[in-house]
N, C-alpha and C positions, 0 to 999 in steps of 0.2 A: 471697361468698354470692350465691348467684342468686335472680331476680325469684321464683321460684314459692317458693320458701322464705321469701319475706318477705311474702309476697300475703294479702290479706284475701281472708276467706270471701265468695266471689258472693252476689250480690242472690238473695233467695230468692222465687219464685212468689207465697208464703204470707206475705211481707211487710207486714203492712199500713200500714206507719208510725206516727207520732202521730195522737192523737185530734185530728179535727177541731175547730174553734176553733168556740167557740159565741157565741150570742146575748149570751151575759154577755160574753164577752171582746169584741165586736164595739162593745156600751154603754159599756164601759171606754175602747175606742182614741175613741170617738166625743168622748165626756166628756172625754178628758186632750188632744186635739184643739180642744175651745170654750175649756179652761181654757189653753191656753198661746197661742191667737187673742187673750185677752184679755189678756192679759199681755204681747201685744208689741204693742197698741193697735189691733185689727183688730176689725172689723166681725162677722166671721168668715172661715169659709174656702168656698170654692165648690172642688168637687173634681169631675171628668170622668173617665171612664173609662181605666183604667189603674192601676200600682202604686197609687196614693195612693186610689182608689177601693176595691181589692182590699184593701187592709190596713185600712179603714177600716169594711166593709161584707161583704165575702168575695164581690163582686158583680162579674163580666167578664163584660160581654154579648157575645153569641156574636157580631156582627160590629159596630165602629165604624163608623158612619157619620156622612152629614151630618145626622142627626136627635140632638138634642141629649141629652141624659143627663146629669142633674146632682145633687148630693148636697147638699148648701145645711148648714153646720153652725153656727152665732152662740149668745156665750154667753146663757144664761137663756131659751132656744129650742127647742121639738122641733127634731130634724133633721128632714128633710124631701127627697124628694130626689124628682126630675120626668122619668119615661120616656115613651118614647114607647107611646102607646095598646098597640101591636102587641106591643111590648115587655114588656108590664105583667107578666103570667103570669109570664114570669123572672125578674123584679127580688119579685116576692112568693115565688118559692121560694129568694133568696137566705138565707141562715143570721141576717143583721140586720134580716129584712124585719119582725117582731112590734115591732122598737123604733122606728121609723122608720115620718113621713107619706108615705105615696106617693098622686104626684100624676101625671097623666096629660094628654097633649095627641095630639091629632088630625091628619094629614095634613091638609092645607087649611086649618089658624087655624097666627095667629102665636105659636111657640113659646117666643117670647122675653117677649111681656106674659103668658103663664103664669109663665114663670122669672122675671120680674120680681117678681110679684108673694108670691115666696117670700124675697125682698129686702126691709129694713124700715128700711135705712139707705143713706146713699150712699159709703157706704166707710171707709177702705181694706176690703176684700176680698184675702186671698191666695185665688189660682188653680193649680191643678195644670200643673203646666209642660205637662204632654201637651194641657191643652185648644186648642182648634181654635181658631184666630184669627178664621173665623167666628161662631163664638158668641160668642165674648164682643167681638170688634164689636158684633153685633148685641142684645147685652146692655146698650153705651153708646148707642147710639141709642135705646134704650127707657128706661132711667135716663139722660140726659143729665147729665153732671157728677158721675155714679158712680165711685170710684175703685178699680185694684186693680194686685197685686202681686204676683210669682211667689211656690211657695210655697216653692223654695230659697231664694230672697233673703229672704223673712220667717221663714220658719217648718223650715228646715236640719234639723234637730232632729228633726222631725214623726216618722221611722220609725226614727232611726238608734238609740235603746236598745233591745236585743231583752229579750224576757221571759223565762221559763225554757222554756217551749213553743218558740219560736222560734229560741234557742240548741240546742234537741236536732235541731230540721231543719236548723240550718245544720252542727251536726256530722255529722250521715248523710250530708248530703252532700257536704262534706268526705272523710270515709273514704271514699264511692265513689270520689270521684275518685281519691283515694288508691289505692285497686284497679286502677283503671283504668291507674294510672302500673307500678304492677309487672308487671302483665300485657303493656307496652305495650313495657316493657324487653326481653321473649321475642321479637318479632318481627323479622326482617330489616327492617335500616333500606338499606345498598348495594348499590344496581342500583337502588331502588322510588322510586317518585316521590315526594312530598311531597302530594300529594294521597290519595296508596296509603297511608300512615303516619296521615294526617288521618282516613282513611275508618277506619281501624284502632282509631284514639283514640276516635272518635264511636261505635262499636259497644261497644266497650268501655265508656264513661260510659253506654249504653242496658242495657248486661247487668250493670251494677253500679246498676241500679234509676233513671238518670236519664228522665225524663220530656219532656226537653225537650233540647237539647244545642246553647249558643249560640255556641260557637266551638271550633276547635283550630287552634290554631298549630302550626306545624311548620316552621322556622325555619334552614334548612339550609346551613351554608358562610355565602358573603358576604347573603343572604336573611334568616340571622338578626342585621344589623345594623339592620334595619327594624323597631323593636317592634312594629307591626300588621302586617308581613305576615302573613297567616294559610296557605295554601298554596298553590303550584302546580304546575308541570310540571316542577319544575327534578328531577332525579334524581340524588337521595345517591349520594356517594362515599367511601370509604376516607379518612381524614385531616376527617375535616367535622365543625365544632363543630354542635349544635341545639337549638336550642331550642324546647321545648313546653310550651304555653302552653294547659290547655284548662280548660271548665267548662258550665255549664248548671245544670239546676233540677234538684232532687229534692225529694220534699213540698212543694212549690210555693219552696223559698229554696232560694239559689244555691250553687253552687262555684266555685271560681277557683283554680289552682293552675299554677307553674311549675317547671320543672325542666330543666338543660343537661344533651344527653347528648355524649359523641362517640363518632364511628366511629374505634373501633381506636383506638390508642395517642395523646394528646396531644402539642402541643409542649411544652416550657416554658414557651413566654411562653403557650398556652393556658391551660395547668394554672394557672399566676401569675394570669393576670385573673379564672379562674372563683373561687380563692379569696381573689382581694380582692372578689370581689361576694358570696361566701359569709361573709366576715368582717362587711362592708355589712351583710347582712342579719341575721346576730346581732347587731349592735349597731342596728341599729331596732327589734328584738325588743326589747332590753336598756331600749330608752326609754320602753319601755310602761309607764305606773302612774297610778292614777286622779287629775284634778287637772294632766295634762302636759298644755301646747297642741299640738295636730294638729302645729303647723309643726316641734315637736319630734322626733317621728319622721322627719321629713324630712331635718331636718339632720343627724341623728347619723351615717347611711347616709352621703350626701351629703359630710359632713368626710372620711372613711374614704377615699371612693371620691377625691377632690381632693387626700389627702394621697397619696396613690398615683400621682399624675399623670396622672389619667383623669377630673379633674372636667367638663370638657366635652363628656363622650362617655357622661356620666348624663344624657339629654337629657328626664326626663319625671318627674312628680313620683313621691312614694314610693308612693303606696296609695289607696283609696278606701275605701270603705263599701260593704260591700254586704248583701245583705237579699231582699226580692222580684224585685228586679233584681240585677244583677250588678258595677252600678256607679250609687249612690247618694253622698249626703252620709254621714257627714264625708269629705272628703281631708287628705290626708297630705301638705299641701303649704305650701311658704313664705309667709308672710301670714295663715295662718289658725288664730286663735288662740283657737278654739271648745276649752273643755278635754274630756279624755277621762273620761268614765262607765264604772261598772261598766254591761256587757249589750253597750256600741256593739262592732261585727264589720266590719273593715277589712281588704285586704290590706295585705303588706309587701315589698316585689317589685322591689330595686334593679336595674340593671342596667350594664353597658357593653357599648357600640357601637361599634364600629371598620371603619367603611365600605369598602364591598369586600371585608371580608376574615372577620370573623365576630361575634357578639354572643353575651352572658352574663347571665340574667337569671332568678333564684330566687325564688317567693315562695310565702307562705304566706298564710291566714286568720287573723287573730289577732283572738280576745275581750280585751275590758280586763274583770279585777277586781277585788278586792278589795285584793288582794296583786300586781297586776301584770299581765301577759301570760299567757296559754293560747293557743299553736296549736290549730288545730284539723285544720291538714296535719301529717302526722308522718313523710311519706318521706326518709329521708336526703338530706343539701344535697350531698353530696359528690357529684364529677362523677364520672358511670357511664360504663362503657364497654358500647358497642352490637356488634351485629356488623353 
């Protein structure tokens, strides 16, 4: 069966997504935010611009800089959160601005005994990994003997259950990608560059409604032995395993998706590695169920791929979490024994590497719930043939 007979219907003009996330949902994330600051003995949380700002507020100021922007959340507290003057007007048309004190400071005063004084203890404080190592320097110079704490190492947790709103934008855009992979299958891949296929995939994820488009791997011959390569000049041939690896944002949450094609007929021992890492990945699928620890999904993959004689050339863990970004908490890796929720959205994306010569690596999105695993990618695992 060919791509266009499997292919989802195009992103439509007239699309408008889900309802934007409101004021109430915004007092929700804020509130279930002081309630678990408290519970893991913090102060509160101090958040800066970026995901943790954006889930928490619906708030991205239109450029980061060196002028400070801060969200201040502690339990039994209004939130409160400190722009800069110029800034103010956008942070009041933000969707949580009615819930929320804003406070304002001035080019020429010290930004920091304003931000200070939104502070009523000396710590611990979790901090948004993204904040600027200059503020919050300049925030222990103002509180001396203030303490704080990234907000993955305290507060891991913070984004990774989605709600029901948030699980329907991570499947839209899922199934775009999803589009974009059958669409992607119709193109000549030998003679074209690996750049020419990337540019291919990126258009593709924009006319299946993507917004945003943070990568495409394109993973050709011995190129796809490198899990991050993403593309370049090398030019497809005849006999060449590939791998592609792409995603981005749609309704502002992300996609991730993989899939091994090859040019023209396989070898054996191809066809043999792409279905030990396609067996891999149904049995990560297989581990999904509420209550398993993260490192779980890891292993399962992992045993599979090592009883096969390729454990050393699985060189990177199983999956991540992702959500706003593309790559958040939880991972799906050994050691980490956070158990799994119904709502949390991880990929599951084993792979092997065989240097110089080619790599194999499938994954999916997968929801935890009730009853186990939901993909949210549904492209067949089975390696395709290109022309």
């Amino acid at each position: 069966m060919n791509g266009a007979a499997l292919r989802s219907a195009p992103h439509r003009p007239d699309d408008k997504g889900p309802a934007p996330f409101t004021a109430d949902d915004f007092a929700a994330r804020i509130a279930r935010a002081a309630r678990s600051a408290e519970r893991a003995g913090l102060a509160g949380v101090l958040v800066t611009p970026g995901p943790d700002l954006l889930y928490l507020t619906g708030y991205a100021p239109v450029a980061i800089t060196e002028r400070i922007t801060m969200l201040v959340v502690a339990p039994g507290r209004e939130p409160a959160m400190i722009v800069p003057t110029l800034e103010r007007p956008d942070a009041e048309a933000a969707p949580s601005a009615s819930r929320l004190r804003i406070v304002d400071w001035q080019d020429g005063v010290n930004p920091y005994e304003a931000a200070a004084k939104l502070l009523d203890s000396p710590g611990p404080y979790a901090v948004s990994d993204s904040a600027w190592s200059m503020h919050l320097l300049g925030l222990i110079e103002q509180l001396p003997g203030s303490r704080y704490v990234s907000m993955t190492a305290a507060l891991p947790m913070l984004r990774a259950v989605k709600d029901a709103d948030e699980l329907r934008r991570l499947a839209g855009a899922a199934e775009a990608a999803d589009a974009a992979y059958y669409d992607v299958l119709d193109v000549p891949f030998a003679g074209r560059r690996e750049t020419e296929v990337g540019a291919d995939l990126a258009d593709l994820l924009r006319r299946h409604g993507h917004s945003q488009v943070d990568f495409t791997v394109v993973g050709s011959g011995p190129n796809g032995a490198n899990p991050h390569h993403e593309v370049g000049e090398r030019v497809i041939v005849e006999g060449d395993m590939v791998v592609l690896d792409f995603g981005g944002l749609k309704y502002g949450y992300g996609s991730d998706t993989t899939r091994t094609v090859h040019v023209g007929e396989p070898t054996e021992e191809e066809q043999e590695v792409h279905d030990i890492v396609r067996h891999a990945q149904q049995a990560g699928f297989d581990a999904v169920r509420s209550g398993v620890a993260c490192q779980e999904i890891d292993r399962a993959p992992r045993a599979l791929i090592t009883e096969a004689g390729f454990g050393e050339r699985f060189i990177h863990r199983t999956g991540h979490g992702i959500g706003l970004t593309t790559h958040e908490p939880p991972y799906m890796i050994e050691g980490e024994t956070q158990l799994l929720e119904p709502g949390m959205c991880f990929s599951i994306e084993p792979g092997i590497y065989l240097p110089g010569r080619f790599g194999v690596r499938i994954e999916d999105i997968v929801t935890v719930t009730e009853n186990g695993g939901k993909r949210l990618n549904t492209t067949p695992h089975e390696l395709r043939i290109v022309r």
